[in-house]
N, C-alpha and C positions, 0 to 999 in steps of 0.2 A: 295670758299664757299662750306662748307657741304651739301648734302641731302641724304635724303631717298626717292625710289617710296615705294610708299605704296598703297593696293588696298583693296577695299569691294566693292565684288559680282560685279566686270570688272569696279566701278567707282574707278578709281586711280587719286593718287594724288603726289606731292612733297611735302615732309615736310621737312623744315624748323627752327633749332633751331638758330631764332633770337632774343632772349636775345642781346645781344651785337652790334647787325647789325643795321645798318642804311641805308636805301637804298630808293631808290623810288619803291615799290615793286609793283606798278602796271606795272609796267616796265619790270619789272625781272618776272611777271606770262608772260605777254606777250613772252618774250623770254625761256623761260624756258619750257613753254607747247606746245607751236611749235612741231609736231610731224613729222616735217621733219628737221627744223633747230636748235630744242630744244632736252631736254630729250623729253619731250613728254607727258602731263597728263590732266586730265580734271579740273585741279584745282592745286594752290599752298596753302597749308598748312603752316601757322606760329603757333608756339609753341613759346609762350611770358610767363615770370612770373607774375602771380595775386595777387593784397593785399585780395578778396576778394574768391579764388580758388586755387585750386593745382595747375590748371595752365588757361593761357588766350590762346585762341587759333582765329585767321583771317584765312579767307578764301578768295584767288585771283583767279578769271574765268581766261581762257586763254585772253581772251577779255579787261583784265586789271582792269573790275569792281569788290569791291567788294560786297560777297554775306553775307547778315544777316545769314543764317542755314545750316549748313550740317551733315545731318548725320552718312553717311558715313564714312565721313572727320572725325567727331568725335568720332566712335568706330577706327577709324585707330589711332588715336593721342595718344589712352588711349594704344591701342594693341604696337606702339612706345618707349612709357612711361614706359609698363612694360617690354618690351623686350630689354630697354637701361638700365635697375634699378633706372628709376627716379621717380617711382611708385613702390610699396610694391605690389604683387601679394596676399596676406594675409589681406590686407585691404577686407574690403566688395564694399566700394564706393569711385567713385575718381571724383573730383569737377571739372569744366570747362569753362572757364569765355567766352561768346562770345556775339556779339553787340545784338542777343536776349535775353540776360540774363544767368545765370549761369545754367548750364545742367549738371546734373549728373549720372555717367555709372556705374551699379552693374557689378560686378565680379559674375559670377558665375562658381567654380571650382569641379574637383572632381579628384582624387590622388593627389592633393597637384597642380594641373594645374589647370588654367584658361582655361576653356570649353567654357564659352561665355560670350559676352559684350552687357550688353540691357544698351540702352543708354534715359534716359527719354526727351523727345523733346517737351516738351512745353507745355501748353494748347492751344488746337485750336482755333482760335481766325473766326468772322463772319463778323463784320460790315465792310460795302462795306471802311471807311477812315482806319481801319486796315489790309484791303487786301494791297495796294487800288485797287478799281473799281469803274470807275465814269458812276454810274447809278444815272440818274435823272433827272430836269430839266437843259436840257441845256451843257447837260453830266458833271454837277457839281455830286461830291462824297456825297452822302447820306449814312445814317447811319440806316438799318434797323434793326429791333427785332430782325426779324430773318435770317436763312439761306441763300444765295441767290442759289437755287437749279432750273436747267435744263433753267439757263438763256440762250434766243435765238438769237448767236451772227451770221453773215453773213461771210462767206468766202471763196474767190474762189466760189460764185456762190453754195456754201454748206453751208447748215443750220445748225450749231453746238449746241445743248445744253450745257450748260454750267454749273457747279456746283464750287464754290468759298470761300476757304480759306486761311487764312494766318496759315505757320507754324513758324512764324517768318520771312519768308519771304512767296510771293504771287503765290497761285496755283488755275490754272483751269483744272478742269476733265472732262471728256468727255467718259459718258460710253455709249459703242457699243455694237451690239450684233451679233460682227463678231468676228474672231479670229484677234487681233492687228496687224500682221504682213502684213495683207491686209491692214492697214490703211496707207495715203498716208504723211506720217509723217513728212517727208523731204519738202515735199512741201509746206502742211500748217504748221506745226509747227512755220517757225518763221513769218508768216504772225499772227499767235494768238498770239504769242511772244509783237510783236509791234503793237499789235492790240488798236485804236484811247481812247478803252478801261480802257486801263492799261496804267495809270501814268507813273509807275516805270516797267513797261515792266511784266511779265509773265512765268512762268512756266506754261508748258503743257503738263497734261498726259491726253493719251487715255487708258480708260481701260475694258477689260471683265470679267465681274463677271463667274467663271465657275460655282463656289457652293459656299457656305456658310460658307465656311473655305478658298477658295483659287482663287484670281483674277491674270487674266493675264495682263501685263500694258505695256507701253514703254513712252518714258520719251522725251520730246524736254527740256533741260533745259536753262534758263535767262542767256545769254554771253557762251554760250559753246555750246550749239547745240545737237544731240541726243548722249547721255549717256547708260551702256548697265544698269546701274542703277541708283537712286536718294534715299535716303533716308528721306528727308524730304516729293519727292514724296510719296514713299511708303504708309508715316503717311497720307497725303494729300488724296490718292485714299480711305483708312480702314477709315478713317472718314466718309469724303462725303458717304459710302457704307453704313457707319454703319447709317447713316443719311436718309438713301434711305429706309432701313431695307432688302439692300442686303445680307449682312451678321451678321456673331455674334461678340463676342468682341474679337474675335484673330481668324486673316486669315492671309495666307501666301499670301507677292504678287511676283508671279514670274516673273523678267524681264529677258532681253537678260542676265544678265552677272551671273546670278545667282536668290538665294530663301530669300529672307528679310521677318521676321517676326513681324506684330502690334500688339498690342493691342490696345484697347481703350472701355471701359465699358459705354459711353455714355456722360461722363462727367468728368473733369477733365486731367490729362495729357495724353500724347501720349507715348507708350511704344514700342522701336524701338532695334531689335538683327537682327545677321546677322554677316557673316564672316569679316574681317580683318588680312591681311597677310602684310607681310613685301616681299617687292620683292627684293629690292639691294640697296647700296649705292654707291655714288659716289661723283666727286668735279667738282663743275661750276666757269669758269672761270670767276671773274671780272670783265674783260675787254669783256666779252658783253652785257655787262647791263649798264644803266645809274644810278650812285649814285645820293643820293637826300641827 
C-alpha cells in the first residue's frame, strides 16, 4: 500500500489514497502511526472521491478512532493534491468533503506558486449537545444561549477554567497566565481528555494570550496525546480569545511545532493558514494490517 508522510507546523500525518482500498482502517492507523513499530504519525489521512467535492477526505488517530476535524490534515491533503497534479494550482478554491461538512481551502499564489493554503473550518459552534458537555441537571447535556466561558472543572486537586467549543469536533481552553511550557500537560491533559464531562471525550488546549495579535498554546489532543500542533485547536483557542476580547480578528498562535494563523471577525466561519509540506513516500506492507 502507497503513502505519503505529510506534515503542518510538526502535526504529521500518513496520507492515504484510498479510492480502491478496502480495509479496516482503524486497524491500519493503529499500525501505521506506531512510532516505534509503524511509520509513525499523529494521524492517518484518507483521500476518497466526492459526489459532492473535489475530494472526501477521513481522518484515523493513532488510537484507531475516528476524528470529525482536522486542520492541519486538511491544508496537507490540498498541499498533496497539488503536488500529485490532482488539483490545478490555477484554481482559486479546492472543495473537501469531511464528516463536519464540506471545507473549503483558497490558494493563494504569487509567481505563478502557491504561497499558502487558508483552509475555511467551519463556524463555531456553542451549545453544550454540540460540543458535547454535559452540564446540568444530573450531568444531562443542556443547551445554553450562550458561551460556556471559564467553566469550573476539578483536577488533580487543580481548579481549571474552562472555555468550550465545538470546531466540528469538541475543545476545552484553558487560558493561563504563565508561559505554557510550565504547564503540567502530560499529566492532566488526559485526565480532562476523559473527564466524566465529555461524552465523546475532549480536546485540550492550554493557552497564553502574549498580545493581541499572538497566543502561545500547546495542545493534548482526543486519541493521540500531545501534538507539537492542532489546527482545529488553533481555531478553538482565536475564538474562545476573541470571545474573552483577548484579542482582535487575526492572531497568530504559536505552538511547539511551528506558527498557525486565525482569523475569525466574530461571526461566521473560522479562517485557518499555516505551512504544509510533503516529507517522503513510501510502501506499507499488507500483511500488517487486518483487511476488513
Amino acid at each position: 500500500m502507497n503513502f505519503t508522510k505529510v506534515q503542518g507546523a510538526g502535526n504529521d500525518f500518513i496520507l492515504v489514497e484510498a479510492d480502491k482500498a478496502q480495509r479496516d482502517w482503524s486497524q491500519v492507523a493503529i499500525a501505521m502511526c506506531d512510532r516505534h513499530f509503524g511509520v509513525g504519525s499523529d494521524g492517518l489521512l484518507l483521500m476518497l472521491p466526492s459526489n459532492n467535492a473535489d475530494f472526501q477526505m477521513r481522518v484515523f488517530n493513532p488510537d484507531g478512532s475516528e476524528a470529525e476535524a482536522c486542520g492541519n490534515g486538511l491544508r496537507c491533503l490540498v498541499k498533496y493534491a497539488l503536488h500529485k497534479g490532482l488539483a490545478d494550482s490555477k484554481t482559486k478554491e479546492i472543495s473537501v468533503a469531511t464528516i463536519s461538512g464540506v471545507r473549503k481551502a483558497r490558494l493563494h499564489t504569487a509567481g505563478g506558486k502557491v504561497t499558502t493554503i487558508q483552509v475555511g473550518m467551519g463556524e463555531p459552534k456553542f451549545g453544550a449537545r454540540d460540543i458535547p458537555v454535559a452540564i446540568g441537571r444530573g450531568g444531562n447535556i443542556s443547551s445554553p444561549l450562550k458561551p460556556i466561558m471559564d467553566y469550573p472543572i476539578k483536577v488533580d486537586d487543580r481548579e481549571l477554567p474552562l472555555s468550550f467549543v465545538s470546531m466540528g469536533n469538541p475543545h476545552a481552553v484553558y487560558f493561563w497566565q504563565h508561559p505554557v511550557s510550565d504547564f503540567p500537560l502530560s499529566q492532566l491533559g488526559p485526565r480532562v481528555e476523559q473527564h466524566r464531562l465529555f461524552p465523546n471525550r475532549v480536546n485540550f488546549e492550554v493557552a497564553r494570550v502574549v498580545s493581541r495579535k499572538q497566543i502561545e498554546a500547546r495542545v493534548w489532543e482526543r486519541g493521540v496525546g500531545e501534538t507539537l500542533a492542532c489546527g482545529s485547536g488553533a481555531c478553538a483557542i482565536a475564538v474562545l480569545a476573541r470571545l474573552h476580547d483577548y484579542i482582535n480578528s487575526k492572531v497568530d498562535i504559536k505552538l511547539q511545532g511551528g506558527m498557525l494563523g486565525v482569523e475569525w471577525n466574530g461571526a461566521g466561519e473560522v479562517f485557518l493558514s499555516g505551512p504544509a509540506e510533503i516529507v517522503f513516500s513510501g510502501e506499507w506492507p499488507d500483511e500488517n494490517v487486518k483487511t476488513g
